[in-house]
Steps between C-alpha positions, in 0.01 A plus 500: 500500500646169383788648353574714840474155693743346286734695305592784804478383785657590798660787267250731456371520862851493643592784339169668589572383816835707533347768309316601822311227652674581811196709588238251374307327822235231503180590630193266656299617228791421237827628325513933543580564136529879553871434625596263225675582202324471191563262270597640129610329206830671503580281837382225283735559226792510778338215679520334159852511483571319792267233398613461156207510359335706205181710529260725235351809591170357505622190708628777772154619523321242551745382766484757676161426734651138537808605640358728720257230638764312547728688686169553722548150580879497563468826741136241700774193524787756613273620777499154667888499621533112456733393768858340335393160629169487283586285150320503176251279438676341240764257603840382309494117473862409339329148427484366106204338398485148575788479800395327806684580835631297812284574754577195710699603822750279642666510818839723470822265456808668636854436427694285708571677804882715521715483770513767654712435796742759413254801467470508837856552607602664153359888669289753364566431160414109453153614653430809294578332150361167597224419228165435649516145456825442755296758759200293460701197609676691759168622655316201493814275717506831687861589473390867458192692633308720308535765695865468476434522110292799507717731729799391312336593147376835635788587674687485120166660328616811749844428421493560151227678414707856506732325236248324327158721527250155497298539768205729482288374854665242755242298649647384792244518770317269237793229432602461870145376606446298196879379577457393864180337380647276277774392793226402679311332244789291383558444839194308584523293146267758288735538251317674147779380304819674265429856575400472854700774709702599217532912459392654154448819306226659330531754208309836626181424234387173760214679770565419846269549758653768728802615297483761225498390140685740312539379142842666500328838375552809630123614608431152677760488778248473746248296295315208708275214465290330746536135333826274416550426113423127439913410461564655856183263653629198291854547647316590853309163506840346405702645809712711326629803667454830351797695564488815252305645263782598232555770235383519149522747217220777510197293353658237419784668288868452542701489820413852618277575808412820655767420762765422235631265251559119620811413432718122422647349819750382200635873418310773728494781223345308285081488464401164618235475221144542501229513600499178759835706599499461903371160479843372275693779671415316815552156398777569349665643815402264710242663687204300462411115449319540221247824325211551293536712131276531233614517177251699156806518300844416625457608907581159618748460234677791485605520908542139537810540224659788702472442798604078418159362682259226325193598390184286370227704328258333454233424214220779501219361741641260714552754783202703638562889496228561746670807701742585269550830326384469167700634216377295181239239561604267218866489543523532917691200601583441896805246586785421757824628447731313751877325518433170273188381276396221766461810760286663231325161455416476846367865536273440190344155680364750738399805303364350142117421442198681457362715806154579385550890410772478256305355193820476298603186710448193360492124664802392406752270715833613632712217575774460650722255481881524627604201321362557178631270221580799197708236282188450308412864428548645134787814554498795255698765523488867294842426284548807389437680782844315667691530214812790487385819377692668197651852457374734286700583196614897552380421896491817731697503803215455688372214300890409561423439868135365489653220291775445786191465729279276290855310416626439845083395664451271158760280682269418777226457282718223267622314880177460552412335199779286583418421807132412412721231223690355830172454614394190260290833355402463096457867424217577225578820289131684496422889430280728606161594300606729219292797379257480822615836570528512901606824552204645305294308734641667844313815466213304618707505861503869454133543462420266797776652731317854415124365586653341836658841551216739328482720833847583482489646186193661505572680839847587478628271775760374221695792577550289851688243353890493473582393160359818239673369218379449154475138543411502840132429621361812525557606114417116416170527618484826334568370137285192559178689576500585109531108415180417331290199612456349183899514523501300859256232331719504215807437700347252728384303145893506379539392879325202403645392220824563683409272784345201220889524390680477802298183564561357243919566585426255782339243321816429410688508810423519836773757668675768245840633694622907401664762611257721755492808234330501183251454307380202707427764814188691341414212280431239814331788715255594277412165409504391896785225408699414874900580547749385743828730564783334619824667597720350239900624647660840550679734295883465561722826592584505134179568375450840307344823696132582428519803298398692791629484855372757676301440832144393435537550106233343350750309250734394770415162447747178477879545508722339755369294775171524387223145484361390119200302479309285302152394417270194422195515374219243500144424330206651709445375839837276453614726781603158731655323230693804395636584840591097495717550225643868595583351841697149333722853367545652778625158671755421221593869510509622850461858420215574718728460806757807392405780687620866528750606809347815683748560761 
């Protein structure tokens, strides 16, 4: 028995399980073993295999009862079809030992107010890729309505959509009440502050009362709930106007839906990046104020640097996930995606804090302050990872034209660097943790994704889903089933030594700048580490062709005309001081304010 509960683990009875527990049902009086199949040591020696492990004859056989016990006891917890929105009892905590938090609120400090005299007369455009912070101002003096907001944005939402696929559900009956209440509200002096009567976007995982939920999966268009996620009652309470809830990829995978693949308003055959695809999609178009994404590894990140928005994920429990579909309960991160990093600032003033069902949250402050003074902060930056990449001796042609790419984007990586110089910035060379091993880590994403998913696989509703690939979610949660769970506690122990390293990285500075790819991305998500993306320029019309061009290629990604980003990252729960210092950038840059032409 104890080496069947810790040497083969989900192995054994996984097989079994495809071997023919299709038949098997769970009785009143207990597990009908007459349709199960049995257990031998044969499918122990195969089960072995897959475990890495080795095993006598004699150790088979006196496994064998063990194993079949426990199985018993998978098949009893199967029978209980735990809703996706139940979490384990255990609960990540990204916190060393010995690190005390903020949790002293202070009253939001915005920046000095914009003029914004000519976004009134400058037509359509001025309005739709006005940041939230020149709306705000324009609301509160009352030199637009809200309603006038909200029919404008869903009149482009309908507009575009057929181009740009990001809208799964409009929710329009919804946003025009909740519009002409804020008119009147700011009307009579009740004004809730920086996102009162300003239209936003939710990614498709967020429950709203009334609307279907449909996680971007094929088997759940018409999936409801009869509550609002905590984010969409935080952004209620704040007089935001929901406007749309927008596309993602299928479970929280890449940028295709059941309806279709969400596509850049930058270049319209190209993916837009996933999965928070509708919500950057959208932003990025113009089409909403501001939207919600949620980022496990790189869906925040990944859309926000196609389709040229800013996006702040933030550090793993500062934003309840109450009502959101759960894909991995220690590496689900919900943030704002939006047109600068004070509108993402803003949007997290109103959504961040614990909720009293998300036990992941902790009481830590958020805050905001417009004018921050940065000068004092410690800069890093990854060196290496800005530096020109080199050519291969004997190179392919295909390496030929990778290294054109890499060539001609390391230029905007290096102006940056400059730029941050011009700033009065002293940048501090630091590297990432070596021989942590991050990518040996991931799988345990894999095995949560498959527990939040277990129905799926075990009823053949994967078929359902779009994407059938072999590295698409249906054959992931597949292959993770047979991941032990000595290997997930394993993993999760490398995860904390990992996460003891990466703290230490920012004991010795307080903000590291790199490029938004590389190893940084699954380092910082598994150990709950916040980002900001920042659209850092576009790619000239000399800029090489992706390698493929095709329409909705999965590789057709950069070339001409297309947005490049880049990324800060900060110490746990820095997330205000980091977006200080991301938005000092974006002020000396000004790339925020390029946007794509759609007409």
């Amino acid at each position: 028995m104890g080496l069947g509960q810790t040497l083969l683990p989900g192995v054994l009875w996984g097989m079994a399980a495809q071997a023919g527990q299709s038949a098997a049902k769970t009785e009143t009086a207990g597990i009908d073993h007459d349709h199960l199949t049995v257990i031998t040591p044969e499918m122990i020696d195969a089960a072995a295999a897959i475990a890495a492990v080795k095993l006598t004859d004699e150790q088979k056989k006196l496994m064998l009862d063990g194993l079949r016990k426990q199985r018993d006891s998978v098949l009893v917890i199967r029978s209980m079809k735990i809703p996706n929105g139940i979490a384990p009892a255990f609960v990540f905590d990204p916190v060393p030992a010995g690190m005390k938090l903020d949790t002293v609120r202070k009253p939001m400090r915005l920046s000095r107010a914009p003029d914004v005299k000519e976004l009134v007369s400058g037509g359509e455009d001025g309005l739709a890729f006005a940041s939230v912070r020149e709306l705000a101002e324009l609301m509160k003096t009352r030199k637009v309505s809200s309603v006038e907001l909200t029919k404008m944005y869903l009149a482009r939402l309908k507009k575009y959509d057929s181009r740009l696929h990001f809208v799964i559900t409009l929710t329009e009956e919804r946003a025009l009440r909740q519009a002409a209440e804020a008119d009147r509200e700011i009307a009579a002096g009740k004004y809730r502050g920086p996102l009162h009567g300003i239209p936003w976007g939710a990614k498709d995982l967020l429950a709203v009362r009334g609307y279907p939920t449909t996680w971007g999966a094929g088997g759940f268009e018409q999936q409801t709930f009869d509550y609002d996620a905590t984010i969409v009652e935080r952004l209620d309470g704040a007089g935001a106007v929901l406007v749309a809830k927008l596309s993602m990829g299928a479970l929280a995978s890449g940028p295709i839906w059941f309806g279709g693949m969400t596509r850049s308003p930058w270049n319209a055959k190209q993916p837009s990046g996933g999965s928070s695809a509708g919500s950057a999609s959208a932003v990025g178009a113009g089409c909403v104020a501001f939207a919600i994404g949620t980022e496990t590894l790189g869906s925040i990140s990944s859309p926000s640097t196609r389709c040229g928005a800013t996006g702040l994920r933030p550090t793993f429990g500062l934003v309840p996930r109450t009502g959101a579909m759960a894909l991995t309960w220690t590496m689900d991160k919900i943030g704002p995606i939006a047109r600068s990093v004070e509108d993402c600032a803003l949007v997290m003033s109103a959504i961040y804090g614990p909720d009293g069902h998300d036990r992941s949250v902790k009481d830590a402050a958020f805050n905001w302050d417009g004018e921050f003074e940065w000068k004092k902060l410690r800069v890093g930056y990854l060196k290496s990872e800005f530096d020109a990449p080199t050519l291969p001796a004997n190179a392919t042609e295909e390496q030929k034209r990778e290294f054109a790419r890499q060539s001609y984007d390391a230029k905007y990586g290096q102006a940056a660097v400059d730029a941050l110089r011009k700033m009065g910035v002293n940048l501090i060379e630091v590297k990432m943790p070596k021989g942590y091993h991050f990518g040996d880590i991931q799988p345990v994403l894999e095995a949560e994704a498959a527990a939040a998913f277990d129905d799926l696989t075990l009823s053949g509703r994967d078929g359902l889903l779009t994407e059938q690939g072999p590295n698409e979610w249906p054959n992931t949660f597949r292959v993770a089933r047979f991941y032990s769970a000595v290997d997930y506690i394993q993993a999760q122990r490398a995860r904390t030594l990992a996460m003891e390293a990466m703290e230490k990285v920012f004991t010795e500075v307080d903000v590291i700048v790199t490029p938004s790819s590389g190893t940084q991305l699954t380092a910082t998500n598994l150990t709950g580490h916040p980002a900001v993306i920042v659209p850092n320029g576009v790619r000239g019309m000399d800029a090489p062709l992706p390698d493929h061009t095709e329409d909705g290629h999965p590789q057709n990604v950069g070339g001409p005309g297309t947005p490049v980003s880049l990324t800060f990252l900060g110490a746990l729960y820095s997330d205000a001081r980091l977006a200080g210092f991301a938005r000092a950038y974006q002020q000396a840059t000004g790339f925020h304010r390029l946007h794509p032409k759609l007409d």
